[in-house]
N, CA and C atoms as an extended XYZ file, in Angstrom:
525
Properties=species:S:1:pos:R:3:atomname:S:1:resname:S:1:resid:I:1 pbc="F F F"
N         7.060        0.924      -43.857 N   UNK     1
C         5.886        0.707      -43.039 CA  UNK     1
C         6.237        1.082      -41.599 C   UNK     1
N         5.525        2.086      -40.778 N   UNK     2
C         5.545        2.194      -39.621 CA  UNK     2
C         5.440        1.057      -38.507 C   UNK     2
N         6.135        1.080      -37.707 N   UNK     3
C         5.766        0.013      -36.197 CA  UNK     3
C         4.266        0.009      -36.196 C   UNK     3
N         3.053        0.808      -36.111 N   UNK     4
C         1.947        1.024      -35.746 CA  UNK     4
C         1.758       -0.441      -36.862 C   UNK     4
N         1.929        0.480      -38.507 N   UNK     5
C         1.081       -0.253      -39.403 CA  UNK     5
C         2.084       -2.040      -38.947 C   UNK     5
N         3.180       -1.978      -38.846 N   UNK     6
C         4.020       -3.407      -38.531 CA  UNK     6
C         3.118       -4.107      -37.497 C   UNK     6
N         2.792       -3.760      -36.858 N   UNK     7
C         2.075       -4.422      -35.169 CA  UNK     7
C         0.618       -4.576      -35.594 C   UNK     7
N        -0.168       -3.374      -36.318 N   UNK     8
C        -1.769       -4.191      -36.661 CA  UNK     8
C        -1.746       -5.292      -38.144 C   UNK     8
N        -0.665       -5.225      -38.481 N   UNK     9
C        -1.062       -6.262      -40.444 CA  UNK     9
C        -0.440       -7.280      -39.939 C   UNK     9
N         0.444       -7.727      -38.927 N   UNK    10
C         0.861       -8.973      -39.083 CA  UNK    10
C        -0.161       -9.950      -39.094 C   UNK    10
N        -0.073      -11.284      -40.058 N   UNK    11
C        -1.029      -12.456      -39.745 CA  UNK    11
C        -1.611      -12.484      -38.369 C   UNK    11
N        -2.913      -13.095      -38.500 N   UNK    12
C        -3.088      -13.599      -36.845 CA  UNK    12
C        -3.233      -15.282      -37.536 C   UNK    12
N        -2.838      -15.858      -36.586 N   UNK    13
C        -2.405      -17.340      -36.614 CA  UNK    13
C        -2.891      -18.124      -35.584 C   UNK    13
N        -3.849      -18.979      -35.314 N   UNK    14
C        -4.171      -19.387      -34.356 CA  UNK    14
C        -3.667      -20.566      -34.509 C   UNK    14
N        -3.001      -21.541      -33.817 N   UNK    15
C        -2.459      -23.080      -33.702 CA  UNK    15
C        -3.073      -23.515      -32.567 C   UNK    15
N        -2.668      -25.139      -32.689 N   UNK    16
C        -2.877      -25.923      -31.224 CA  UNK    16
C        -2.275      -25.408      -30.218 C   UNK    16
N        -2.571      -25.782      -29.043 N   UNK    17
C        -1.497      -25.636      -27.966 CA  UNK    17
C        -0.267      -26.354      -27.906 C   UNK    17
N         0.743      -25.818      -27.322 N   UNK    18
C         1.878      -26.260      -27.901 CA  UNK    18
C         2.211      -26.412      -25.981 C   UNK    18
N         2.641      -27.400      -25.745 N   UNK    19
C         3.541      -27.673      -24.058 CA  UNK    19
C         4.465      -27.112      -24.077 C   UNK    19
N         5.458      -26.601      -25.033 N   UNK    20
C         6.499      -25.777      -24.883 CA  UNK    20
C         6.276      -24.539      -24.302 C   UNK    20
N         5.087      -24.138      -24.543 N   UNK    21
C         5.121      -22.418      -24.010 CA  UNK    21
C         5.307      -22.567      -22.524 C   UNK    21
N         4.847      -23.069      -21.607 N   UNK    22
C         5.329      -22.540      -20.535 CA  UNK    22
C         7.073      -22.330      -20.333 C   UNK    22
N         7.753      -23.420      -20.741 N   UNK    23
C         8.810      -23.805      -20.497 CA  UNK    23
C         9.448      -22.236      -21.215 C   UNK    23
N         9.350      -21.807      -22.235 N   UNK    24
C         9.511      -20.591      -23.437 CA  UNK    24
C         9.106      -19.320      -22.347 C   UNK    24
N         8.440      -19.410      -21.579 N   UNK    25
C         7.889      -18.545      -20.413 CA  UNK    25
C         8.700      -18.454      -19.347 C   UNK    25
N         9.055      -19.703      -19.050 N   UNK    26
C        10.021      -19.624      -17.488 CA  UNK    26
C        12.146      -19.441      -18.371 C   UNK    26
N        12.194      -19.522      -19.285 N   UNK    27
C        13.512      -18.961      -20.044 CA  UNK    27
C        13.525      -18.189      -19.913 C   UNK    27
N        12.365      -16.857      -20.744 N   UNK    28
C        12.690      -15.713      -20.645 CA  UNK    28
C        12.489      -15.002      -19.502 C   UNK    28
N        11.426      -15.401      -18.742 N   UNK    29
C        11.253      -15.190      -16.976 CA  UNK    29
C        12.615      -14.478      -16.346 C   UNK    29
N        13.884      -15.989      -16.590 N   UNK    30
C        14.516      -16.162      -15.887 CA  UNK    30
C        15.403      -15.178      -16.722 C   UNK    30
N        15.576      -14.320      -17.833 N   UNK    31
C        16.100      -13.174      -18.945 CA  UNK    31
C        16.022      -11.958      -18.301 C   UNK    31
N        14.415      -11.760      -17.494 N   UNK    32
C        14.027      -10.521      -17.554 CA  UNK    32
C        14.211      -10.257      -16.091 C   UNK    32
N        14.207      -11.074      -15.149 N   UNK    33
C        14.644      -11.305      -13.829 CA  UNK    33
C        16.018      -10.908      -13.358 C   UNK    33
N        16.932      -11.258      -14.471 N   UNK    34
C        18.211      -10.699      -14.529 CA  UNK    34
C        18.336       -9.354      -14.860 C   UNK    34
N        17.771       -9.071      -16.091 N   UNK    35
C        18.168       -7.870      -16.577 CA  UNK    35
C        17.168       -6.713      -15.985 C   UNK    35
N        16.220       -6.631      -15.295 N   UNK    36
C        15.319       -5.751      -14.929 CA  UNK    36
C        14.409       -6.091      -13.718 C   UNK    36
N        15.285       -6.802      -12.762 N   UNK    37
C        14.800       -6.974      -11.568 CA  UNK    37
C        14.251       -5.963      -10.714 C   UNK    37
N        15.398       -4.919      -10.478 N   UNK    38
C        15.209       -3.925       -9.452 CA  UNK    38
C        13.809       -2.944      -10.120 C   UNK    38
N        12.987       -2.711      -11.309 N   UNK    39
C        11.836       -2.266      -11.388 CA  UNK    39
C        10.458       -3.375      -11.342 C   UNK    39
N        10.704       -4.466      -11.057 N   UNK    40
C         9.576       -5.524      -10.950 CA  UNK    40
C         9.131       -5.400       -9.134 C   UNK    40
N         7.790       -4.851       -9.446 N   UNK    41
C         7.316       -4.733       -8.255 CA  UNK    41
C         6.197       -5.988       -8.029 C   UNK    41
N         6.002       -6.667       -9.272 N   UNK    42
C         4.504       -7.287       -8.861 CA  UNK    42
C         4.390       -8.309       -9.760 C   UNK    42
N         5.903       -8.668       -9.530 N   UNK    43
C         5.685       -9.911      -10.536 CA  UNK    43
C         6.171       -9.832      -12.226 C   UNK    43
N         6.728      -11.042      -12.267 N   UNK    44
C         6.627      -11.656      -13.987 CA  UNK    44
C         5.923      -12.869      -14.390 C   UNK    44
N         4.938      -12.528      -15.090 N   UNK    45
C         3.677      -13.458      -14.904 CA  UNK    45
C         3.635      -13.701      -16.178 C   UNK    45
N         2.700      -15.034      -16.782 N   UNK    46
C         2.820      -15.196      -18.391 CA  UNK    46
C         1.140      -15.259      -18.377 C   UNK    46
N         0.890      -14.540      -19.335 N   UNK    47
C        -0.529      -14.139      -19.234 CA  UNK    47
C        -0.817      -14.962      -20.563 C   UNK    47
N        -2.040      -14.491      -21.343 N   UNK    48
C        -2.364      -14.589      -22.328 CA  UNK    48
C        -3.326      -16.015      -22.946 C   UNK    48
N        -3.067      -16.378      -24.005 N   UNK    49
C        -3.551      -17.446      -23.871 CA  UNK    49
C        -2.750      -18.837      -24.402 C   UNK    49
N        -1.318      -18.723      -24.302 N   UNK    50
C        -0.339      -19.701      -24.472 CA  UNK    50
C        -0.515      -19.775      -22.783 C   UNK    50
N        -0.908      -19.301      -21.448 N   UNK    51
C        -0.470      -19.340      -20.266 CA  UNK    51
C        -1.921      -20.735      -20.118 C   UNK    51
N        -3.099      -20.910      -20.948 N   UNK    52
C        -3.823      -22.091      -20.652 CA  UNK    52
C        -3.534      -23.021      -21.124 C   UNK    52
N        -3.581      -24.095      -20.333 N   UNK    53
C        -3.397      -25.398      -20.879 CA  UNK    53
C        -4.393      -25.898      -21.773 C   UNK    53
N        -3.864      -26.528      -23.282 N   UNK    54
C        -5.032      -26.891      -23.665 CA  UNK    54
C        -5.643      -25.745      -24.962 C   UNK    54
N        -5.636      -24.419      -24.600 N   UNK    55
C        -6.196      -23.121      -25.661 CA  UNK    55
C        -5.513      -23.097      -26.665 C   UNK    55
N        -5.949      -22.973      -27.733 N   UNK    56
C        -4.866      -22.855      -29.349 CA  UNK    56
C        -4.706      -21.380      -28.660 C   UNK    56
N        -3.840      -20.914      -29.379 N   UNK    57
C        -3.902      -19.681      -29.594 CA  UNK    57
C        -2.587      -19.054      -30.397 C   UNK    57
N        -2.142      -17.593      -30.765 N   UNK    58
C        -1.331      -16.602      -30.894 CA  UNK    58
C        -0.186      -17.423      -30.837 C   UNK    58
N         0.742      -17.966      -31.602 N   UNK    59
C         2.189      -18.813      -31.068 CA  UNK    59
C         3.385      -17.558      -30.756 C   UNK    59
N         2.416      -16.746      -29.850 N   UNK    60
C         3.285      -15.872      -29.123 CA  UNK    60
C         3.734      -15.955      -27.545 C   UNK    60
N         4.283      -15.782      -26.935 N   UNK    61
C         4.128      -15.198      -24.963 CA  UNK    61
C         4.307      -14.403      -24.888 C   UNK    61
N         2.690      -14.140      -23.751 N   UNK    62
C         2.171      -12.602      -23.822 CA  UNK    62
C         2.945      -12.739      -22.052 C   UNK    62
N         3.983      -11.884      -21.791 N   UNK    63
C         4.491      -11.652      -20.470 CA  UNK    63
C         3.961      -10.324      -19.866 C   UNK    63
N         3.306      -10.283      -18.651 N   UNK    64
C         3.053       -9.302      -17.937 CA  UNK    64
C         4.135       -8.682      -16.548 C   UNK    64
N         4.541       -7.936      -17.036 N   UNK    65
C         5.408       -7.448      -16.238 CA  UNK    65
C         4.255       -6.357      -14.958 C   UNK    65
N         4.936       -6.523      -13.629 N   UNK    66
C         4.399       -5.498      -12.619 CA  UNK    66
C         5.463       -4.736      -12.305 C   UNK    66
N         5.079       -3.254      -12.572 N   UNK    67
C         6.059       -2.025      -12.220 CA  UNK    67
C         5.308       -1.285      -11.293 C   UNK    67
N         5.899       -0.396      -10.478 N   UNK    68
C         5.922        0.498       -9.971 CA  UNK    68
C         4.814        1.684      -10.402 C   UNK    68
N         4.924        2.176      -11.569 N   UNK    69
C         4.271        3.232      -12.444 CA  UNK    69
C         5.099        3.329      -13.890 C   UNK    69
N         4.337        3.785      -15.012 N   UNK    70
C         5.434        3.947      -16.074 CA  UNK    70
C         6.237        4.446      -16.318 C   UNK    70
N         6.294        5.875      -15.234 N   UNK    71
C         7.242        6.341      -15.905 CA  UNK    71
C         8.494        6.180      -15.482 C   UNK    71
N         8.831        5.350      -14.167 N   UNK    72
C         9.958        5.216      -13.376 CA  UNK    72
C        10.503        3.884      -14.043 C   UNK    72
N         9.903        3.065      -15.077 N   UNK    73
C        10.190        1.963      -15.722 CA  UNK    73
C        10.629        2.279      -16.883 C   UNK    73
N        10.434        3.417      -17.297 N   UNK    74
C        11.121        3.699      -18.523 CA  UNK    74
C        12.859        3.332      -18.827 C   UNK    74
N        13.242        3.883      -17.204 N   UNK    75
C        14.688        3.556      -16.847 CA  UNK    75
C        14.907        2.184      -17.275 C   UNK    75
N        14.121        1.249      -17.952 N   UNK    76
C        14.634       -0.243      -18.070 CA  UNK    76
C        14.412       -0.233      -19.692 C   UNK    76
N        14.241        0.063      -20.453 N   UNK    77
C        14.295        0.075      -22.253 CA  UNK    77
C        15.194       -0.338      -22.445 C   UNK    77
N        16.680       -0.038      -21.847 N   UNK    78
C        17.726       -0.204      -22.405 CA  UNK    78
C        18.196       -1.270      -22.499 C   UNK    78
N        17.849       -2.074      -21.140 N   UNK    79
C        17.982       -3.714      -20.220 CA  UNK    79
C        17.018       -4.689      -21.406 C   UNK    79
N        16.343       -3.799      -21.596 N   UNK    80
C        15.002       -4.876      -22.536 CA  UNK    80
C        15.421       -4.832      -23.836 C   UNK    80
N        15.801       -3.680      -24.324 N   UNK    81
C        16.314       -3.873      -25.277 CA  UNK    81
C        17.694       -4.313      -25.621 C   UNK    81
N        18.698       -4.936      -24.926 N   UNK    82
C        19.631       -5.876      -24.754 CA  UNK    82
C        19.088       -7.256      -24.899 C   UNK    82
N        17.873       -7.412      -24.711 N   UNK    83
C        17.173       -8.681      -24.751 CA  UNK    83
C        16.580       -9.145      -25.725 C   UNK    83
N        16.349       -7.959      -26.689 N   UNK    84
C        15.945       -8.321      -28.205 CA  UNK    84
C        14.783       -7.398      -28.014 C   UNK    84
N        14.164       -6.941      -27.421 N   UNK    85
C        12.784       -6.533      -26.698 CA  UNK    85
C        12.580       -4.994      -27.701 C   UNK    85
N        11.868       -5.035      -28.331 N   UNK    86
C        11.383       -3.572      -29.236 CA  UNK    86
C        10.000       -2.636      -29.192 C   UNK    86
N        10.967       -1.722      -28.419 N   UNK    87
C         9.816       -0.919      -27.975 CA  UNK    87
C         8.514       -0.391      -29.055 C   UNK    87
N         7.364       -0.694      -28.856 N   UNK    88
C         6.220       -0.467      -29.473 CA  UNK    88
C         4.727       -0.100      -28.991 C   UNK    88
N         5.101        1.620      -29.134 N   UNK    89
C         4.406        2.265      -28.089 CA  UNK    89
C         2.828        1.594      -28.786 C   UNK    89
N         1.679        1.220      -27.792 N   UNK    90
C         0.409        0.719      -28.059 CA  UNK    90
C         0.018        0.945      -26.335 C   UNK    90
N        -1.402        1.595      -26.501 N   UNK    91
C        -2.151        1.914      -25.377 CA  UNK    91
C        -1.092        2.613      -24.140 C   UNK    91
N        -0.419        3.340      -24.603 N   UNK    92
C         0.720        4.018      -24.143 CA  UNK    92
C         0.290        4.730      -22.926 C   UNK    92
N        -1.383        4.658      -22.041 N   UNK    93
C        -1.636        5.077      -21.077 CA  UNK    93
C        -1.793        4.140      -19.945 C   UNK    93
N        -1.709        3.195      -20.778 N   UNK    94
C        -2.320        1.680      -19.888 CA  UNK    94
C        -0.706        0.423      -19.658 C   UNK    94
N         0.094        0.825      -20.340 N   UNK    95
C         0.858        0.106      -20.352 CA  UNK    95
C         2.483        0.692      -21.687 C   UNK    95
N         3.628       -0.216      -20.938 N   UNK    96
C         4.759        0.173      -22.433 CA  UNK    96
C         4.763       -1.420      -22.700 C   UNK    96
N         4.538       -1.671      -23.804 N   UNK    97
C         4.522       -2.867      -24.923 CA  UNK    97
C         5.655       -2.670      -26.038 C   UNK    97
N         6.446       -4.416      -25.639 N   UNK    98
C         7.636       -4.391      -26.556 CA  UNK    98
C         7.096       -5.934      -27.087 C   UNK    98
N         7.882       -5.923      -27.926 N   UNK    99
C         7.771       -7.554      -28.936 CA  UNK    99
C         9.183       -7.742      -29.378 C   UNK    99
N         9.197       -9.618      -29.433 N   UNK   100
C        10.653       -9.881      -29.649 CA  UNK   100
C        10.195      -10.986      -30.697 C   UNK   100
N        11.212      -11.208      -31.876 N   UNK   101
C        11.841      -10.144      -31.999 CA  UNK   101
C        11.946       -8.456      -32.449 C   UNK   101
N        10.534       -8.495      -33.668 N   UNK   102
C        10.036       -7.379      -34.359 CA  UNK   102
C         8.939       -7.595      -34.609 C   UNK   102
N         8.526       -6.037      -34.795 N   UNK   103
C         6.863       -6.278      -34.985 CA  UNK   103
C         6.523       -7.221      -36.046 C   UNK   103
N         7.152       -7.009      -36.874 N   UNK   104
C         6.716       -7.447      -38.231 CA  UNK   104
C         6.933       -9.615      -37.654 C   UNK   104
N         7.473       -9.942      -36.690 N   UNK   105
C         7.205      -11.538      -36.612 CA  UNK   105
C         7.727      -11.288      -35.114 C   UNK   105
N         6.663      -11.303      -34.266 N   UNK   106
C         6.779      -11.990      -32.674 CA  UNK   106
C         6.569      -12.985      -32.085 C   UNK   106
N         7.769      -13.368      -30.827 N   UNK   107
C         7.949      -14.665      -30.674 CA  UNK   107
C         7.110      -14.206      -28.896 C   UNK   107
N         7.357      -13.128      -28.717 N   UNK   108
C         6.956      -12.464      -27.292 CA  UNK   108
C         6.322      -11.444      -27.562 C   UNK   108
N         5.343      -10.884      -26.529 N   UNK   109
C         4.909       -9.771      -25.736 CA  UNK   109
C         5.073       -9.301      -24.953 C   UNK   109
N         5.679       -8.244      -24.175 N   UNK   110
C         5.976       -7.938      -23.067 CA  UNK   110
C         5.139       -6.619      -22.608 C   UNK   110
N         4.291       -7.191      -21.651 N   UNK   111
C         3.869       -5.592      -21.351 CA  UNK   111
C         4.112       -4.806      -20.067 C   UNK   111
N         4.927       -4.023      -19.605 N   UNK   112
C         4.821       -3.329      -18.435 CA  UNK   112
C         3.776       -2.811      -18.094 C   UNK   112
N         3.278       -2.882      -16.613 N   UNK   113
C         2.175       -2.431      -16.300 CA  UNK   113
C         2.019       -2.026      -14.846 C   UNK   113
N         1.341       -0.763      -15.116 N   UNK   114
C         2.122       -0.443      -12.991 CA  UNK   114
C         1.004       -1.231      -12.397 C   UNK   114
N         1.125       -2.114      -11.226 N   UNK   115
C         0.556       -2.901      -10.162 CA  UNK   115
C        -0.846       -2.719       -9.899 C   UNK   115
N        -0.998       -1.659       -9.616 N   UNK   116
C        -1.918       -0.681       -8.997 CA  UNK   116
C        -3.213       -0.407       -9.879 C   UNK   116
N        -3.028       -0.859      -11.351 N   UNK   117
C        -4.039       -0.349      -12.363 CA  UNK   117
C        -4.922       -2.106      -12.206 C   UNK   117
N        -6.212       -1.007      -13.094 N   UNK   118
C        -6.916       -2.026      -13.984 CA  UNK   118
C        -6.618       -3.110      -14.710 C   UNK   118
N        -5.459       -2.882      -15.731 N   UNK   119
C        -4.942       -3.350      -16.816 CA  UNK   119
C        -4.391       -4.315      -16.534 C   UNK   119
N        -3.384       -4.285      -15.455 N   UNK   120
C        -2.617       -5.109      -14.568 CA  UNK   120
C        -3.615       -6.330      -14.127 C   UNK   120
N        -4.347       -6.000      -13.443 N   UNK   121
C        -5.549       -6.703      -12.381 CA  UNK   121
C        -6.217       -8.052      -13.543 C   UNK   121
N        -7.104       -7.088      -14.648 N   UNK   122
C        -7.735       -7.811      -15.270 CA  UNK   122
C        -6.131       -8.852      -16.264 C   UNK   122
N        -4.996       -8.667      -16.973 N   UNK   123
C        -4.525       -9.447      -17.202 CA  UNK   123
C        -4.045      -11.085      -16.531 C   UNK   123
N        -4.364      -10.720      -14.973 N   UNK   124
C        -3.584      -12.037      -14.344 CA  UNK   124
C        -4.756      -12.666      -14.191 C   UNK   124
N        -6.022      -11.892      -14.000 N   UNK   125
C        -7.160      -12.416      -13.790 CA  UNK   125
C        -7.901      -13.595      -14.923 C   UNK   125
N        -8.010      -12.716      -16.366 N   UNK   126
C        -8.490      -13.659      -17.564 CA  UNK   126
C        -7.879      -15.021      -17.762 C   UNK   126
N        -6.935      -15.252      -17.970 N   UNK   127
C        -6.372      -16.670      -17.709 CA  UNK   127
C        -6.492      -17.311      -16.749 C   UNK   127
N        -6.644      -17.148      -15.500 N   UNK   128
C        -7.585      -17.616      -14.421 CA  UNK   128
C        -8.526      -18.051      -14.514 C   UNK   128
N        -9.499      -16.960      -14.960 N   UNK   129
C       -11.022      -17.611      -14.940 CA  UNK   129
C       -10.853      -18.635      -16.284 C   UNK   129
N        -9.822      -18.903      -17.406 N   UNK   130
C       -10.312      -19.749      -18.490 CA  UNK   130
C        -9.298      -21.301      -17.819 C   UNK   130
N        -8.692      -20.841      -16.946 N   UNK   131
C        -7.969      -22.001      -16.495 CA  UNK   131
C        -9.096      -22.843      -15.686 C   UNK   131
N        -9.665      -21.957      -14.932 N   UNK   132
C       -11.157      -22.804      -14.188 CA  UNK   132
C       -12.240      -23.034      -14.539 C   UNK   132
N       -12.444      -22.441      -16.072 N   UNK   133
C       -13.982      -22.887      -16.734 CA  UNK   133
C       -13.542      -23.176      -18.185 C   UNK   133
N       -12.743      -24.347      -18.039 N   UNK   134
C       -12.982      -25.103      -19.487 CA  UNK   134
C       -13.885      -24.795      -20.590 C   UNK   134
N       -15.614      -25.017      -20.654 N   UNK   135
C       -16.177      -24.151      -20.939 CA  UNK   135
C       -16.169      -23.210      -21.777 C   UNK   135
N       -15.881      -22.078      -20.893 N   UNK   136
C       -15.499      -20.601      -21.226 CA  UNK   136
C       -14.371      -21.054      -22.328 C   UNK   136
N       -13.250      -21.222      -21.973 N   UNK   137
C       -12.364      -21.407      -22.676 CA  UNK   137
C       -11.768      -21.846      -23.999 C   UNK   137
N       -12.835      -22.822      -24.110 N   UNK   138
C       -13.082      -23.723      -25.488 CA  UNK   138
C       -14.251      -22.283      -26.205 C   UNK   138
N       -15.188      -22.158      -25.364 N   UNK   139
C       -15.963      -21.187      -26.452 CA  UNK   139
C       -15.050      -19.817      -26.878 C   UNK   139
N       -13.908      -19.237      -25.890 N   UNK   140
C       -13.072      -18.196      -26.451 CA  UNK   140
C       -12.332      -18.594      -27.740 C   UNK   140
N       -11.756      -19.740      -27.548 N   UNK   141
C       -10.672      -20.764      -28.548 CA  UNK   141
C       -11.754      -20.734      -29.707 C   UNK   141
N       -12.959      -21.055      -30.037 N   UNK   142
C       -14.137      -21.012      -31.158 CA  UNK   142
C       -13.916      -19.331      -31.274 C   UNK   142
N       -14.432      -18.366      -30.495 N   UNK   143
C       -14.447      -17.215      -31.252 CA  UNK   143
C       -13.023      -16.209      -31.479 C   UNK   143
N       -11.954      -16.902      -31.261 N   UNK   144
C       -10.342      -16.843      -31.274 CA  UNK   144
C       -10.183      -17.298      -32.762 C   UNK   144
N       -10.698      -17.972      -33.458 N   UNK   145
C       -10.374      -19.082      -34.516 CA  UNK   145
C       -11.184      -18.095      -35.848 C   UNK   145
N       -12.430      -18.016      -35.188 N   UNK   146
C       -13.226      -17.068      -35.931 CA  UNK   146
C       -12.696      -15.798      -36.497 C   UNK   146
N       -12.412      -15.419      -35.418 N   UNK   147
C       -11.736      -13.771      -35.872 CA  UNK   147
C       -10.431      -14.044      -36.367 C   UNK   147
N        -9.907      -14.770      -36.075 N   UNK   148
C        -8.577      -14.834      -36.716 CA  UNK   148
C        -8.936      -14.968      -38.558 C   UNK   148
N        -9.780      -15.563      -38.393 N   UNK   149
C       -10.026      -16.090      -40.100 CA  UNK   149
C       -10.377      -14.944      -40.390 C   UNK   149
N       -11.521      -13.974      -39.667 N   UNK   150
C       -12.573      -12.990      -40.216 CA  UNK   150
C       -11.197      -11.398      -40.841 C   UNK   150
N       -10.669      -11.790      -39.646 N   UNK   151
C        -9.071      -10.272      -39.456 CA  UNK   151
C        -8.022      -11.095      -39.773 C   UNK   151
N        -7.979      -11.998      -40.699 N   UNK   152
C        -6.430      -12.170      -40.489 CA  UNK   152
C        -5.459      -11.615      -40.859 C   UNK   152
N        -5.453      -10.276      -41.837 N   UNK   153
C        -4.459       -9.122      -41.533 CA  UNK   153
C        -4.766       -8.074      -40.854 C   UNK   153
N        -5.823       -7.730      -39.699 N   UNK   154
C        -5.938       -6.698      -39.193 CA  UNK   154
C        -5.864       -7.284      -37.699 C   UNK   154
N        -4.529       -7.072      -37.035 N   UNK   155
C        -4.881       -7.560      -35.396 CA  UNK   155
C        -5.167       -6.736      -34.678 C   UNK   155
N        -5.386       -5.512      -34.613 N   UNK   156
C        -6.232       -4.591      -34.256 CA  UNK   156
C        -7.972       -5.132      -33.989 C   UNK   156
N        -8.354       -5.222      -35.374 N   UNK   157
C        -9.648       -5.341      -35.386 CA  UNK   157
C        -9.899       -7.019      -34.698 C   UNK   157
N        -9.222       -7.970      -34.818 N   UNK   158
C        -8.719       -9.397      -34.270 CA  UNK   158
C        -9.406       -8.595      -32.496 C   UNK   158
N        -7.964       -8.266      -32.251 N   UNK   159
C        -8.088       -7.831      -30.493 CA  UNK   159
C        -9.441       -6.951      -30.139 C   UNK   159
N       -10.033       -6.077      -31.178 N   UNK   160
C       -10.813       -5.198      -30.577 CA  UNK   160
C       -12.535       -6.361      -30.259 C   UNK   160
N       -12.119       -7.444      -31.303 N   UNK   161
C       -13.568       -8.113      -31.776 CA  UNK   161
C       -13.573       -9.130      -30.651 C   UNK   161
N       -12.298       -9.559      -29.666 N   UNK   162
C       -12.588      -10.062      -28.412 CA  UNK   162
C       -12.908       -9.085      -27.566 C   UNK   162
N       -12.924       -7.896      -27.027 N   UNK   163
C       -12.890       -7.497      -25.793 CA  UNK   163
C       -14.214       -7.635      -25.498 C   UNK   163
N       -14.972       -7.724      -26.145 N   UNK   164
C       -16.961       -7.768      -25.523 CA  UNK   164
C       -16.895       -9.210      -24.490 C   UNK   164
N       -16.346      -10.291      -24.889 N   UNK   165
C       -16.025      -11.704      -24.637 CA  UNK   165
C       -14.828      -11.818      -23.387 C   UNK   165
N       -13.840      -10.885      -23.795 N   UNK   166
C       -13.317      -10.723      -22.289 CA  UNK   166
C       -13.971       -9.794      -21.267 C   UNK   166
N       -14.685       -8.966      -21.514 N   UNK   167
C       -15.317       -7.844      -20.980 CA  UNK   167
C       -16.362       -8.932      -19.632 C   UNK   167
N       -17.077       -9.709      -20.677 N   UNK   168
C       -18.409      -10.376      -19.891 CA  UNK   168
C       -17.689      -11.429      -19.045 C   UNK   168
N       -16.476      -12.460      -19.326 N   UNK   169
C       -15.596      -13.073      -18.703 CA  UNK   169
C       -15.017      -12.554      -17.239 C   UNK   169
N       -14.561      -11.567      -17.523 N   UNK   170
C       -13.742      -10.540      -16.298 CA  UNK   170
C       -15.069      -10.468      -15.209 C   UNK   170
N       -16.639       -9.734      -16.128 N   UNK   171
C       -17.506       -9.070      -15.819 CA  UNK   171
C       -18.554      -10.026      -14.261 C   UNK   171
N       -18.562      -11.309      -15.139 N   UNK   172
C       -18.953      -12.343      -14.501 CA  UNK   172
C       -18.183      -12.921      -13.221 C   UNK   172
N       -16.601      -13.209      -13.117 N   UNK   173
C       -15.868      -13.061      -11.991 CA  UNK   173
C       -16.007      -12.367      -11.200 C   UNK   173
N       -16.267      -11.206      -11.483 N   UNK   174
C       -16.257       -9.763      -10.294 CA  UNK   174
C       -14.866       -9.259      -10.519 C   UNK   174
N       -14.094       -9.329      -11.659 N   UNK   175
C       -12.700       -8.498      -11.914 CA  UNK   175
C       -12.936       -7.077      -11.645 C   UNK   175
């Protein structure tokens, strides 16, 4: 099985929130800080939705890395991949995405992302707005739960069946 087909069939799994993730966030923080400092222009941030308090979600951490641009970050694969970190090219214009340990069962996400983009912007942003509208948040966690059941071997179709829901989220902030 290819990485591609490895990265869209895994289960999607939605759980409670777990208090460990931040702590699981500031470990590897303090991993990637070491090993790939000198290309972090804009931060190591824990995005996603283990980064709300309170949201079931993915018993993954989705880490957003800020670079420079991609291609001058490439120079760090090697550092990341000392870290367990496996490169898995996805939206390969918008970002380089690794998972630890393997596609086939991730404990992390890591996405590089140069500063300066969209991609970047709207990731630090969405957990924001669900950190300040409870609300919102609980109704994402309902249609998070949904799709997980509806895709639960396609996380492709999982991720594609939120973006309308992050789209209007972002849309409504002014992201």
């Amino acid at each position: 099985m290819s990485t591609d087909e490895q990265v869209a069939n895994e289960p999607v799994w939605i759980v409670p929130y777990d208090p460990a993730w931040p702590a699981r966030f500031e470990a590897e923080k303090a991993l990637l800080e070491q090993a790939i400092g000198p290309w972090v222009t804009g931060g190591i941030h824990h995005v996603g939705s283990t980064a709300v308090p309170g949201l079931a979600a993915k018993p993954v951490i989705d880490i957003l890395v800020g670079v420079k641009d991609l291609a001058s970050s490439r120079a760090c694969f090697g550092k990341l991949a000392a870290l367990g970190y496996q490169y898995a090219p996805y939206r390969t214009d918008e970002m380089h995405w690794f998972c630890k340990p393997n596609p086939a069962h991730r404990t992390h996400h890591l996405h590089l992302v140069a500063t300066g983009s969209r991609r970047y912007r709207e990731e630090l942003v969405f957990p924001d707005i669900l950190r300040a509208r409870p609300d919102l948040a609980q109704r994402y966690q309902a249609l998070k739960q949904k799709l997980a059941s509806e895709h639960h071997h396609d996380r492709e179709a999982y991720t594609k069946a939120k973006q309308a829901f992050i789209a209007g989220a972002l849309a409504s902030d002014g992201a």
